[in-house]
N, C-alpha and C positions, 0 to 999 in steps of 0.2 A: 579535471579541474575542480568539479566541484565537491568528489569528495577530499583535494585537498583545502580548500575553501570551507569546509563544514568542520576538518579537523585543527584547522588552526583556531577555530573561535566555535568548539562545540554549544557557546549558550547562545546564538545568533539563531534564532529560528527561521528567518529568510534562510540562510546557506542551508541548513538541517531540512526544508521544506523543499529547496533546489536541490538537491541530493536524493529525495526521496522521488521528485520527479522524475530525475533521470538515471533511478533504477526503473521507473516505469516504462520508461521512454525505450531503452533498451531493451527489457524482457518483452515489449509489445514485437520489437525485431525479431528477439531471439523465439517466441512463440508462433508466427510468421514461419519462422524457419523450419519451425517442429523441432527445436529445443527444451519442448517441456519441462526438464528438470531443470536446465539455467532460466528460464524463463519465470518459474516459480519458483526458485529462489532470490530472483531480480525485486518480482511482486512483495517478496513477503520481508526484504530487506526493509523496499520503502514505505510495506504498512507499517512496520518496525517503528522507522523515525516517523513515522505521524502520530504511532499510537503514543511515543514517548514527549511528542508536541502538543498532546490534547491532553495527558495528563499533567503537562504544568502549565496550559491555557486553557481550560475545560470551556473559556466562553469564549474563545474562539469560534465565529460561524461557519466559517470553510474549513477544518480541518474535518468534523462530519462527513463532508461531500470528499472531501479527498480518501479518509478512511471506505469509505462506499465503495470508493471506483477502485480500488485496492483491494476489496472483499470481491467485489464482482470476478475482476480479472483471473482472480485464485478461483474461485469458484469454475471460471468457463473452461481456462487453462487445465482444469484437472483434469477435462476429460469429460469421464462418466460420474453419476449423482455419488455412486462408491466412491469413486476417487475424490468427490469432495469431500464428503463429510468425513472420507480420512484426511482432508487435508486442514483441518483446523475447524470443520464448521461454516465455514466461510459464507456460505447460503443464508445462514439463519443470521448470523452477527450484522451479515450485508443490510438484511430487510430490519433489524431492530434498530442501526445507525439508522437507515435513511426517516423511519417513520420516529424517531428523535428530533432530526436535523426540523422535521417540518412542523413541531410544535410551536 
């Protein structure tokens, strides 16, 4: 539903931020499950659409906090500190959002 909901009206950043939720929501499942690879793909779909909602609302206060809890996940998901930092970094981008978020 909601990534039909996101595709009929891409410039609506509620449906595009409902969308990015429940890739989260679902890779929290499929991580659970030890799906790893759907799991981190779910993560990085819905940092996908925040990262494309903070660059055209940069003063947005909660997109910060969402982008966070999307770095984290990647980051824990990966596994081992190897597998993060092949996985985009995610460690490091996590802690530079959050210590932004709280200027």
């Amino acid at each position: 539903m909601s990534e039909r909901l996101a595709a009929a009206d891409p410039g609506n950043a509620g449906w595009q931020r409902d969308l990015a939720v429940s890739y989260g929501r679902v890779a929290m499942v499929e991580a659970r499950q030890g799906a790893r690879d759907l799991a981190l793909r779910g993560f990085r779909n819905g940092r996908g659409i925040l990262a494309r909602l903070k660059a055209q609302s940069p003063d947005d206060a909660h997109l910060p906090e969402d982008l966070a809890w999307f770095e984290s996940q990647i980051s824990s998901s990966a596994g081992t500190v190897g597998d993060a930092l092949r996985y985009e970094g995610c460690l490091d981008r996590c802690g530079l959002i959050w210590a932004n978020a709280s200027v």
